[in-house]
N, C-alpha and C positions, 0 to 999 in steps of 0.2 A: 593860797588860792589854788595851788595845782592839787593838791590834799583834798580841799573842797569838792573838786571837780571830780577828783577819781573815787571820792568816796560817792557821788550822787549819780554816777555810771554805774557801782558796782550795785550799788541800792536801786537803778534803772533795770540790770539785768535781771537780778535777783525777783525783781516784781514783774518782770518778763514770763522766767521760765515758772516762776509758782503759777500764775493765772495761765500757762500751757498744760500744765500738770492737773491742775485742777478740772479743766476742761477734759483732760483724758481722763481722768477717776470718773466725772459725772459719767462720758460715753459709756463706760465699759461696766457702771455701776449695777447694772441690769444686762443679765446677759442673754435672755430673751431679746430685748428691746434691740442690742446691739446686734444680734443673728439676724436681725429684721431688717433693722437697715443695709446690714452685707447685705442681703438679698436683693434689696430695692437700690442698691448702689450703681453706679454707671460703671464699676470693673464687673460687678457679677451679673447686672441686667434684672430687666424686671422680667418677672415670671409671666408666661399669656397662655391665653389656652386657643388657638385657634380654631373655628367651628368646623366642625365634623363634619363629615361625608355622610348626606343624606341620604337614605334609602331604607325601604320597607324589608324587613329581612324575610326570611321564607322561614317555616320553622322555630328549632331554638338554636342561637348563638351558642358558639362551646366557646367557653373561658377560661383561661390558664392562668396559674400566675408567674408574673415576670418577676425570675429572683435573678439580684445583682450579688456580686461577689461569692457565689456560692450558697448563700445562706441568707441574704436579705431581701424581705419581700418590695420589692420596690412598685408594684403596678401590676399591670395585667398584658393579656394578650386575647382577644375577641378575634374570633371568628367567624363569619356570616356570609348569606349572599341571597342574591334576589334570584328574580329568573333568569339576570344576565349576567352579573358579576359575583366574586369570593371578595372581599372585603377582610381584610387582617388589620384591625387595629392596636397599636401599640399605646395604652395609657400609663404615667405614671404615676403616682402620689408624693407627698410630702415634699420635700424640698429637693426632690429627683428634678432633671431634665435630659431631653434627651438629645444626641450631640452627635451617633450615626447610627444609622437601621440597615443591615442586610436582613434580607428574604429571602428562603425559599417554600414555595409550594408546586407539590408535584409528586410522579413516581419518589417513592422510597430508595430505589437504588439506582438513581441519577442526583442525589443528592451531592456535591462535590466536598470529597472530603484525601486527606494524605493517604502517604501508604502506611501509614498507623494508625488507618481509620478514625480518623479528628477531620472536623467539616472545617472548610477554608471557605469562612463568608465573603472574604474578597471575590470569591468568584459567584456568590449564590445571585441568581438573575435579576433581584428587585434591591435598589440602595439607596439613602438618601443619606445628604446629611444638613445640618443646621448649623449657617455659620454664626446667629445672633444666641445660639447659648438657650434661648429661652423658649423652646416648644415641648410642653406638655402633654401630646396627644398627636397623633399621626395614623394614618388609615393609606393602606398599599388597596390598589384596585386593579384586579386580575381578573380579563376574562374567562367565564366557568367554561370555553371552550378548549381553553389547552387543558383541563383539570377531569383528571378521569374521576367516578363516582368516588370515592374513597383515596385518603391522598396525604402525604407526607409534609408536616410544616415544622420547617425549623426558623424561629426567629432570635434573630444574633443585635442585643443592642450596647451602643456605648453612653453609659451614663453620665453626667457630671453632676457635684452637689458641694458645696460651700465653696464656690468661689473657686475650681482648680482641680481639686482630686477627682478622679475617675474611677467605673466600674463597668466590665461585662457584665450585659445580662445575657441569659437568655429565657424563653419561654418553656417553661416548666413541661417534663414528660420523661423521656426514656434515653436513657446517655449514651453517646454512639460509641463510646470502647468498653471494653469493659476487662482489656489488657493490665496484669497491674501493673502499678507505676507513681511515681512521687512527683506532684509537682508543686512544688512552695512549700503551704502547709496542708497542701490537700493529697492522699496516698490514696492509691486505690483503685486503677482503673482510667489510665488516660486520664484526659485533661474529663474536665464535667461541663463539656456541651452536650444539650440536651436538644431532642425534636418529640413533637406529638405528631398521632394520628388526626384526620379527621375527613367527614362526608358530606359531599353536596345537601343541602338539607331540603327535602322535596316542597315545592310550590303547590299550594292548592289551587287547582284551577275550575276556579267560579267564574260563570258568566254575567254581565252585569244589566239590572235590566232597561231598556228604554227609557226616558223622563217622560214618555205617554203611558208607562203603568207603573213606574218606580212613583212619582207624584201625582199617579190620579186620584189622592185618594181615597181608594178602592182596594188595591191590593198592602197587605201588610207588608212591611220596613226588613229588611234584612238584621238576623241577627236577632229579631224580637226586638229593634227599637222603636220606641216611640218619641224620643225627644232627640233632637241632635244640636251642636254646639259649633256654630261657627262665626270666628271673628268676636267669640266673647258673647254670641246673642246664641235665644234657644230656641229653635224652629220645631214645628211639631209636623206629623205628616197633614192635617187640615190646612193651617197657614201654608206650608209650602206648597198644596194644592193651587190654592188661591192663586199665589204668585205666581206658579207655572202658567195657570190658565188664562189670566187676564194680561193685556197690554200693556205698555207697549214693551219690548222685547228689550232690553240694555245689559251695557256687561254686567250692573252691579248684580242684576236678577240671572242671567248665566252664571256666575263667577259662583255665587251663592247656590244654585243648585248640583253643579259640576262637585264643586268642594264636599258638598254635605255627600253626595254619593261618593265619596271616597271614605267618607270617613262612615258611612251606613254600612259600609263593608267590612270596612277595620282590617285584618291579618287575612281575610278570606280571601283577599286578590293582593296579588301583588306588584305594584305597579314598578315603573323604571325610576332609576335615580331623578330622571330628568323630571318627569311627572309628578312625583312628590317633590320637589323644589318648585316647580311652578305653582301646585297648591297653596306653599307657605306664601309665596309671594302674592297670589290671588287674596287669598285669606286674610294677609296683613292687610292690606287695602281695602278689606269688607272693612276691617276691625275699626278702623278711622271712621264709617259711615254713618253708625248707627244702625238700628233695629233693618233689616229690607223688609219693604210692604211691597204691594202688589201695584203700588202706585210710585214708587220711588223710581225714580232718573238718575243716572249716575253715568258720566262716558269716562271708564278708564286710563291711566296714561298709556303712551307705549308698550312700556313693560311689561302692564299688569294683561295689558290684552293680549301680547303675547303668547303670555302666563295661561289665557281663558283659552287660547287656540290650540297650545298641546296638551291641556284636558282636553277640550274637546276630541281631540285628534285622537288620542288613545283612548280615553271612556268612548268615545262610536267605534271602535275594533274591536271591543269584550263584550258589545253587545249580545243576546241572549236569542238563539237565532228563533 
């Protein structure tokens, strides 16, 4: 009987650890599938992208790319700004995330670096870091007031990517020694942190005109338009006529003519962060409505009329005197 017993334990184990074993062959059978699940795993976190820093940029964005380790393209580095702010954003790709961000922008030789000329991001003005692992995208917001026209940006990031290993980046341009020198496996010139240049990008300043001659219409659409697109629906400048001129006066019919004059403008004005956010948020709330006629009612929530009052408030400042 004790014979019996120990042989139907060892025949117990034995269909134990196969059916473990099995189960790890199947996981790791695909090594795509199992790189996927790291990724979506509760040690490495799920990847997100958190939404952007909205604003109309002035100009063109200068783009860099953001290489990690010396030689791997991991993402970018944008830089932009409206009439009030520089906007430096950090994107990565692929199975990059990003874990800490020094900044600087500014004079060129106020940049903080040793007495071996190597910049110490500890000390550069702008930081962040990310303790849940999984941010994708990051945007620093400096007023274009401390920012002389033309202007020194170094961006210093710490990468993470399968669960653990790390990498500096930095933002791709012109490497601040150029001492020679060995470090690891890279010879040649101090360490290889890198900054670019870059310049305020000029705002074009358009006036905008009245909704008593922007929708009478009579005078032609900025831009040569004739059709414009809001909330999913297509207004022409006669329909919007109508609507402006006939009663009774509601947010959904403000909301609607506010928005479409932002966007009859396009890149010709450019509005504040604050102002195109209230937009989307207007906008979104058309887009629930349905077509606006010239006979539609609609009273906005809180938000949204908010949203209608700093349009308003800024579209009546760029009026066209």
């Amino acid at each position: 009987m004790k014979q019996t017993q120990t042989l139907v334990l060892i025949l117990a184990l034995a269909l134990t650890f196969g059916l473990a074993s099995c189960k790890k062959e199947n996981n790791t059978s695909n090594p795509q599938a199992q790189a996927t699940s790291d990724m979506m795993s509760t040690k490495c976190g799920r990847i997100t992208t958190p939404p952007p820093v909205t604003y109309q940029p002035c100009g063109t964005p200068l783009v860099v790319d953001l290489i990690a380790g010396q030689h791997t393209d991991a993402g970018s580095v944008t830089v932009a700004n409206d009439a009030n702010n520089l906007y430096v954003t950090y994107t990565v790709t692929g199975n990059w995330r990003l874990s800490q961000l020094h900044l600087y922008a500014g004079d060129c030789a106020q940049i903080p670096v040793n007495n071996s000329g190597n910049p110490v991001p500890g000390q550069f003005p702008y930081a962040t870091s990310f303790n849940n692992n999984n941010t994708r995208t990051y945007t620093f917001t400096i007023p274009l007031t401390r920012l002389g026209n033309c202007f020194c940006v170094a961006a210093h990031a710490t990468l993470s990517n399968t669960c653990g290993s790390s990498e500096t980046a930095w933002g791709a341009g012109t490497r601040f020694t150029t001492t020679t020198a060995t470090h690891g496996s890279y010879s040649g010139g101090g360490n290889w942190a890198t900054y670019f240049s870059a310049c305020k990008q000029p705002c074009t300043t358009t006036c905008i005109l009245n909704p008593q001659l922007l929708f009478n219409g009579e005078n032609a659409w900025p831009n040569a338009a004739t059709v414009v697109t809001v909330g999913g629906y297509n207004y022409t400048a006669s329909g919007t006529s109508t609507i402006y001129y006939n009663d009774p006066a509601n947010d959904a019919k403000n909301g609607l003519l506010l928005v479409a004059t932002l966007k009859l403008y396009g890149n010709t004005i450019s509005p504040p962060s604050n102002v195109t956010s209230a937009a989307t948020i207007v906008e979104n709330w058309l887009a629930t409505l349905g077509q606006i006629t010239d006979t539609s009612q609609f009273t906005a929530p809180s938000n949204v009329q908010t949203a209608i009052s700093t349009l308003a408030t800024w579209e009546s400042s760029q009026y066209c005197p």
